[in-house]
C-alpha positions as CSV (number, residue, x, y, z in Angstrom):
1,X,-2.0,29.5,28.3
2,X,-3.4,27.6,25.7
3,X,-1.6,29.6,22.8
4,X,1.9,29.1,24.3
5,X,0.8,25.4,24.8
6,X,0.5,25.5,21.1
7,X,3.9,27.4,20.6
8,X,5.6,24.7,22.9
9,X,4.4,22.1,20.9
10,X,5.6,23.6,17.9
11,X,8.9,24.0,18.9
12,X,9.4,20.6,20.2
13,X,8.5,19.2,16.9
14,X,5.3,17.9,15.7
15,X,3.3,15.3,17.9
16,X,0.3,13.0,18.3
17,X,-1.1,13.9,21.8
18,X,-0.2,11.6,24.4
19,X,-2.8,8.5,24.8
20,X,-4.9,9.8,21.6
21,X,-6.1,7.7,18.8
22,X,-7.5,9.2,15.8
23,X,-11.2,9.6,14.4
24,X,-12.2,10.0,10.9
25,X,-15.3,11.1,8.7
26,X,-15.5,9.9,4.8
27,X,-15.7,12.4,2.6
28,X,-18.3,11.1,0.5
29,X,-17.6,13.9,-2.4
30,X,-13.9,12.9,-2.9
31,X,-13.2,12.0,-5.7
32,X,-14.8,14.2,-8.3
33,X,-16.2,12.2,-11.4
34,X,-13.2,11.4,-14.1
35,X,-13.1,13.0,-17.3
36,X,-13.9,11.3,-21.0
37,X,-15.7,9.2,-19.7
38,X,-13.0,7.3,-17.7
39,X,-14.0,4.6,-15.0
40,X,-11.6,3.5,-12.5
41,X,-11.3,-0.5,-12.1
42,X,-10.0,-2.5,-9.5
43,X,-8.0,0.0,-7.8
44,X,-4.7,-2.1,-6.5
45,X,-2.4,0.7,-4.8
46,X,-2.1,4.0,-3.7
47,X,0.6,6.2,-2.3
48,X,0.7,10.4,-1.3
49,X,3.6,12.1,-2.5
50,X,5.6,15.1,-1.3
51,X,2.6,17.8,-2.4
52,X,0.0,15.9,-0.9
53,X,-1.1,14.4,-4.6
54,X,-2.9,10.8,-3.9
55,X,-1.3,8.3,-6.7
56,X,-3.5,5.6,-7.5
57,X,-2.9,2.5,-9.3
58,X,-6.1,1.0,-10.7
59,X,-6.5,-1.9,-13.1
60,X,-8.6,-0.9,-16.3
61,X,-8.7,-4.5,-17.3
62,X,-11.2,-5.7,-14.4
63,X,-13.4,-3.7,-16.0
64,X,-16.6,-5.5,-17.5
65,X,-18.0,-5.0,-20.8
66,X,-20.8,-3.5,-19.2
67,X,-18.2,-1.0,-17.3
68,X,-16.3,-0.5,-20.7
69,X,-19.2,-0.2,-22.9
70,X,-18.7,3.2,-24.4
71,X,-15.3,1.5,-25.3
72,X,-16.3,-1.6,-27.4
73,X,-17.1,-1.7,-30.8
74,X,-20.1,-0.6,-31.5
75,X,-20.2,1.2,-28.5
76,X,-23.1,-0.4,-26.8
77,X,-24.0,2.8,-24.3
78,X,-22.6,6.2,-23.7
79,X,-20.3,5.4,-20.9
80,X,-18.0,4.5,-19.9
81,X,-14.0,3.9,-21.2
82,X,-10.9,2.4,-19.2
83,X,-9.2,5.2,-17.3
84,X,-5.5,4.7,-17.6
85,X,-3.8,2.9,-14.8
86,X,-2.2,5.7,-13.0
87,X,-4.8,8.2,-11.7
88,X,-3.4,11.3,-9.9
89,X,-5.6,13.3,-7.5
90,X,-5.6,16.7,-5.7
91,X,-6.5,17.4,-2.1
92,X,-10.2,18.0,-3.8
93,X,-10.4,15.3,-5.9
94,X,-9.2,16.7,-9.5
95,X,-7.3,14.2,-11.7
96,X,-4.6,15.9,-12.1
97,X,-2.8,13.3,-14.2
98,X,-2.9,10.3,-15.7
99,X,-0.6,8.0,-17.3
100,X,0.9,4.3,-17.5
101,X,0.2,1.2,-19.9
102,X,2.6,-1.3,-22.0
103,X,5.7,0.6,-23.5
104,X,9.0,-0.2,-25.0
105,X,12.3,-0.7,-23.2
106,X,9.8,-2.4,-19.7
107,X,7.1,-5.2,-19.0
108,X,4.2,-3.2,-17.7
109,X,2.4,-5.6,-15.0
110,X,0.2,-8.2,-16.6
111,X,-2.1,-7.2,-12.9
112,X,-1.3,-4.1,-11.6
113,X,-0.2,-4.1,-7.6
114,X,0.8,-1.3,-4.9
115,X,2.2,2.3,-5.7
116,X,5.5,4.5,-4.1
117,X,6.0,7.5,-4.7
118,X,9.7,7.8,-2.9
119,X,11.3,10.7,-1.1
120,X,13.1,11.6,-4.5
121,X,9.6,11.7,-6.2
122,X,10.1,8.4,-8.3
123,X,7.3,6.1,-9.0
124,X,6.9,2.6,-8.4
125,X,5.0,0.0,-9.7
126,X,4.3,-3.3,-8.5
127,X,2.3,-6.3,-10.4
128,X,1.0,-9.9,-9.1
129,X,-0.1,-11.0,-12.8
130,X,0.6,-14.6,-13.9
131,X,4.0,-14.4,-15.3
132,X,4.9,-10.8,-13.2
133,X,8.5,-11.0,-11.8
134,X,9.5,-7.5,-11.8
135,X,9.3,-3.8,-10.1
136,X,9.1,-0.7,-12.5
137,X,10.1,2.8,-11.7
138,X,9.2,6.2,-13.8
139,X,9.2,9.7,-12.8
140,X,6.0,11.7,-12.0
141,X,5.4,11.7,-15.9
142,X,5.4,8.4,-16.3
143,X,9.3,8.5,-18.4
144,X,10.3,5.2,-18.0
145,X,13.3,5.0,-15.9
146,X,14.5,1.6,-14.3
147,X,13.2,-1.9,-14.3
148,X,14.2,-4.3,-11.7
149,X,13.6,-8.6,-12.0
150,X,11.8,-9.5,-15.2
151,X,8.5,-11.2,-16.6
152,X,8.2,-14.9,-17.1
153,X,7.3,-18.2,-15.8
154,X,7.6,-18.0,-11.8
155,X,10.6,-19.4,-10.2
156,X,11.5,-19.6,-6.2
157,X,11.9,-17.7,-2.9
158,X,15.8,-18.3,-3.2
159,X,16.2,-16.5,-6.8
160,X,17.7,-12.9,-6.3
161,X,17.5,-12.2,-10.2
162,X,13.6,-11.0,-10.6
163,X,10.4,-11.1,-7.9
164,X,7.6,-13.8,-7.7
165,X,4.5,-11.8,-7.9
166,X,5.6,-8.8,-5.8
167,X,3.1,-7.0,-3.7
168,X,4.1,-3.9,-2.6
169,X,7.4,-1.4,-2.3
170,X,8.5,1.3,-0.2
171,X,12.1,2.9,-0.6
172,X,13.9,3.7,2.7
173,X,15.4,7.8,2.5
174,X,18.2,7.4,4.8
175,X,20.0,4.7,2.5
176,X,18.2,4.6,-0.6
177,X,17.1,1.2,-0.5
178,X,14.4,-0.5,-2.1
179,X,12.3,-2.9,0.4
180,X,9.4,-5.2,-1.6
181,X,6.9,-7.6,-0.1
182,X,7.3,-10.6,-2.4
183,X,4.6,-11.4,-2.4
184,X,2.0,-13.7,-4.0
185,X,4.2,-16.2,-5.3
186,X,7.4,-15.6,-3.1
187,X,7.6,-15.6,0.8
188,X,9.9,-12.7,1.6
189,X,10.9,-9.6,2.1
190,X,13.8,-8.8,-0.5
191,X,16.0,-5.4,-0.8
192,X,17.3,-3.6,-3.9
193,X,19.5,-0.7,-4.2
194,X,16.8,2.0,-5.6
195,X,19.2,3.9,-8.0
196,X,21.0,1.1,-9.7
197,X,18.6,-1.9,-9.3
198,X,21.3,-4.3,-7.6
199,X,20.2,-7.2,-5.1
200,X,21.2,-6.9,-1.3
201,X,19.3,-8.8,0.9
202,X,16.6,-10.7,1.3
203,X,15.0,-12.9,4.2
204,X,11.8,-15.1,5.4
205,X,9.3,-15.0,8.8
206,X,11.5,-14.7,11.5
207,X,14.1,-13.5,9.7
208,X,14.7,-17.0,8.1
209,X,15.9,-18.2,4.8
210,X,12.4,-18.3,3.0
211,X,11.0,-21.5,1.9
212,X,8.3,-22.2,-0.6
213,X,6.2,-24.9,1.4
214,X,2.9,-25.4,1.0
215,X,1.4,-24.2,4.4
216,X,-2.2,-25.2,3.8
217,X,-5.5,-23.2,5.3
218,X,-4.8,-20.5,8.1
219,X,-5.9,-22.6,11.5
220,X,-6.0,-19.9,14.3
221,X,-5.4,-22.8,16.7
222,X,-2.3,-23.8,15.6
223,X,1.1,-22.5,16.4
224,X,2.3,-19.2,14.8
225,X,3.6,-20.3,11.2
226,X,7.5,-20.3,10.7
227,X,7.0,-19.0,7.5
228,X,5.0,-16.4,5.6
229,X,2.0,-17.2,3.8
230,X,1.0,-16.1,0.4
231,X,0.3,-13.2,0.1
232,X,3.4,-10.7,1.7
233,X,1.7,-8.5,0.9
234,X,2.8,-4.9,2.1
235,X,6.2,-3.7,4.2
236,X,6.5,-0.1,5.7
237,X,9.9,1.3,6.9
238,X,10.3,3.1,10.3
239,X,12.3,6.4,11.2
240,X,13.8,4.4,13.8
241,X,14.8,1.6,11.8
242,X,12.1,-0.7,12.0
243,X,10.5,-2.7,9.3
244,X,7.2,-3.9,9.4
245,X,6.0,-6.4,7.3
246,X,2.3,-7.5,6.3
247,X,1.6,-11.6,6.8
248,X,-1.5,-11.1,5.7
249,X,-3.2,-14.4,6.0
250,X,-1.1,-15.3,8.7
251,X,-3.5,-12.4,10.3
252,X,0.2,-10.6,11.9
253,X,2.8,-8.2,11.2
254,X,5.9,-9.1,11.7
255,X,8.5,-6.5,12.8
256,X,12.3,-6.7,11.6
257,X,15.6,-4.5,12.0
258,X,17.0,-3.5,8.6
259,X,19.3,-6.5,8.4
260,X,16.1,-8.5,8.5
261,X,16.9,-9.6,12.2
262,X,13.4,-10.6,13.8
263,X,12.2,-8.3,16.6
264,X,8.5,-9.3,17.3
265,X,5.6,-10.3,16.0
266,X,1.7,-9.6,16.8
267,X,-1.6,-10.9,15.5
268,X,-4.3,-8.7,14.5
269,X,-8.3,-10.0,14.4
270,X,-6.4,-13.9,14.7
271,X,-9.4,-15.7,14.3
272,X,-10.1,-14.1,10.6
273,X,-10.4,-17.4,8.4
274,X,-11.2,-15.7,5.2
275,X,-7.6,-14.2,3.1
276,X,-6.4,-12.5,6.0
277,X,-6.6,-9.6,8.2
278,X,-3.4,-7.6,7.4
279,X,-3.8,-6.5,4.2
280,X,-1.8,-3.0,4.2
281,X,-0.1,-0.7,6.7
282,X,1.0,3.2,7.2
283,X,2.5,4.8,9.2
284,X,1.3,7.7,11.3
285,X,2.7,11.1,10.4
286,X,3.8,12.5,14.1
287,X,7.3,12.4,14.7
288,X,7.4,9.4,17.0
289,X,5.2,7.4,14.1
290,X,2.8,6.3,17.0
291,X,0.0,4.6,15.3
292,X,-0.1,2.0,12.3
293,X,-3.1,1.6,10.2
294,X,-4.1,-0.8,9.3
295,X,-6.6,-2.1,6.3
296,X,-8.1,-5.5,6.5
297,X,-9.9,-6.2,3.4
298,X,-11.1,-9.5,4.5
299,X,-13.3,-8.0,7.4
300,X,-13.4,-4.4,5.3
301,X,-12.2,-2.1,8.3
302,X,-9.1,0.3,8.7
303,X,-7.9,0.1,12.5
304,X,-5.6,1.9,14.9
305,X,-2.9,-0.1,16.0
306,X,-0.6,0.8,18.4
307,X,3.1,0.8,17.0
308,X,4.7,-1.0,19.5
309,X,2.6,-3.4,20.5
310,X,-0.2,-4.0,18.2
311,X,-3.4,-3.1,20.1
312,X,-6.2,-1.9,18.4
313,X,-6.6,2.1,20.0
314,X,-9.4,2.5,17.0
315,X,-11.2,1.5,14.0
316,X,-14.1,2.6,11.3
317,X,-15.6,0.9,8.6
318,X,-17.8,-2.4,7.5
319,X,-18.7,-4.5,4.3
320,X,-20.9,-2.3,2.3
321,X,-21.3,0.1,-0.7
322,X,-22.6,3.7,1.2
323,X,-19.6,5.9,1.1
324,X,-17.5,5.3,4.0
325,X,-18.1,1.7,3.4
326,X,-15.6,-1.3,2.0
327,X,-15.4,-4.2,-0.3
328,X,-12.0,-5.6,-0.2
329,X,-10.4,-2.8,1.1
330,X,-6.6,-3.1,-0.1
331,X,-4.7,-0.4,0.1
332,X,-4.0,2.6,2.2
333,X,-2.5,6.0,2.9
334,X,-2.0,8.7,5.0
335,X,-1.4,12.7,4.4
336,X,0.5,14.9,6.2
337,X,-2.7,15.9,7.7
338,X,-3.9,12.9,9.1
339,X,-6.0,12.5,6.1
340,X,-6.7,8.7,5.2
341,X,-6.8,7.5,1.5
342,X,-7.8,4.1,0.7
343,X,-8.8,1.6,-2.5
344,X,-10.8,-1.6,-2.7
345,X,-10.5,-4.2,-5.3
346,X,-12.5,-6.6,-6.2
347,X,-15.8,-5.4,-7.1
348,X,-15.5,-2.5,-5.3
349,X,-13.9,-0.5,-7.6
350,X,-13.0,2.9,-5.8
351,X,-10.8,5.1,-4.2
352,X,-12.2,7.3,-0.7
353,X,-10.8,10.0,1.3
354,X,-11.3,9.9,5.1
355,X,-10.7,13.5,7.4
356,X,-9.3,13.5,10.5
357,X,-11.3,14.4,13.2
358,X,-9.7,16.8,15.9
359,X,-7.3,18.5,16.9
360,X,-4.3,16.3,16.5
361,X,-1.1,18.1,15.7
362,X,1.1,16.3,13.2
363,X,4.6,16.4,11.5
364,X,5.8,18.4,9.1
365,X,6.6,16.7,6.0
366,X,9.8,17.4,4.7
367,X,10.4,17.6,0.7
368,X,13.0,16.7,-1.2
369,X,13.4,19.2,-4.7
């Protein structure tokens, strides 16, 4: 009985059991050390591709002299050097590849910022620098292939010709759109075509024209904000349509249609008075994408969330430095295993791997050649 169970589930598709929540277990050995001496800094993204390869954008200028020293001139000790900024891992933990850096014909981030890997296998970069106005895209060899907005002095949240700090991108497969969370400067959620660059929408909290008021300190007293606070900082796409958006020190996601009409809203750990709660989002790889999770490097734990309505179902993590442990955890994603990969900047300086615990039984990813 319980092997035609198994068949039934099969055929109807692959699922998340009913009323289940994930559990996870760090892997404390993932990933293996870099080679030539390499060090990972700040690491600001990272994304899982179509193979199962975990793309991570670090930042080998946070590094301190003392990281670097093997670098400097004289070297001052025997380790270590900047890794470059794109690092790309195996299922075990082998850098695989590793590219990215200033180049001609595009304005490489002045602070690296979030990692796509699309549908079609392209690579996108994001940066929240000073001056960083722009979204870069290269294939998996780091070719240089399209550059959308442009680097300079900021501008506004009503300027469709380049981003203001942008935050994080995720391209939609069934129309080929661009969606980016802009960001650190900007408050809004703006849309590109991802093969020619062009501008087609963009929109505030609630589906609003954005404005660039000052809002002030996050009180969770007062009434919800009517716009987003800086940072947006992350926006995943739905099967189904829906788009879910990261106000992160607004401590809620906000949840849109495609046209950027406002569906709902819900606040995760509200009362969170240091830079937010909502710091990144994924989706959960069963075919009804049941479960968000979410990373909250403010209180330095992922959580379960329940799609539709926001409740936490789960959650692992604290502030710390064991393995399994965060410090401004940033980013996150998921395999199609259930697998969770996350990065931390600040001074924590790291990607981890966390298993899935169980017996859950997931999606197949499809692939695109």
């Amino acid at each position: 009985m319980r092997l035609l169970a198994v068949l039934f589930a099969l055929a109807c598709g692959f699922q998340a059991r009913a009323g289940e929540a994930p559990t996870f277990r760090v892997d404390p050995y993932w990933p293996k050390p870099l080679p030539n001496d390499w060090i990972m800094g700040q690491a600001a993204g990272v994304s899982v591709d179509a193979q199962d390869r975990i793309w991570v954008v670090q930042r080998p200028r946070s590094l301190t002299d003392d990281e670097k020293a093997a670098s400097l001139t004289p070297p001052r000790s025997k380790c270590c050097r900047p890794a470059p900024p794109v690092l790309v891992f195996d299922q075990e933990g082998n850098l695989v590849k590793a590219w990215g850096g200033p180049g001609a014909g595009y304005d490489w981030p002045a602070n690296e910022h979030g990692i796509h890997v699309d549908h079609k296998g392209f690579v996108w970069l994001a940066g929240n620098g000073e001056t960083d106005g722009q979204i870069l895209k290269f294939d998996q060899d780091g070719k240089f292939i399209l550059q959308i907005g442009k680097s300079g002095p900021q501008t506004n949240s009503a300027d469709t010709s380049r981003l203001g700090k942008p935050a994080h991108v995720q391209v939609d497969p069934a129309t080929n759109e661009l969606y980016v969370a802009d960001g650190y400067f900007n408050h809004r959620v703006i849309v590109f075509d991802a093969e020619t660059g062009a501008y087609k929408r963009h929109w505030g909290a609630y589906g609003k024209p954005p404005t660039d008021e000052a809002l002030g300190p996050f009180d969770p007293a007062a009434p919800p904000a009517q716009q987003f606070r800086n940072p947006v900082h992350c926006v995943q796409v739905a099967r189904d349509g829906l788009v879910y958006v990261c106000d992160r020190t607004n401590n809620r996601v906000q949840v849109f249609r495609t046209d950027g009409s406002f569906v709902k809203e819900y606040f995760v750990e509200r009362e969170t008075r240091a830079n937010g709660s909502v710091w990144e989002l994924a989706l959960w790889p069963d075919d009804a994408q049941s479960f968000l999770i979410n990373a909250d490097g403010a209180n330095n734990e992922v959580r379960t969330l329940d799609r539709d309505t926001g409740a936490v179902l789960g959650r692992f993590g604290r502030n710390g430095r064991q393995a399994g442990d965060f410090h401004w955890v940033h980013n996150l994603a998921i395999d199609r295993k259930g697998n969770v990969f996350t990065t931390e900047v600040d001074t924590g300086k790291r990607a981890q791997k966390f298993l899935l615990q169980g017996e859950m039984v997931l999606r197949k990813r499809t692939t695109t050649p």
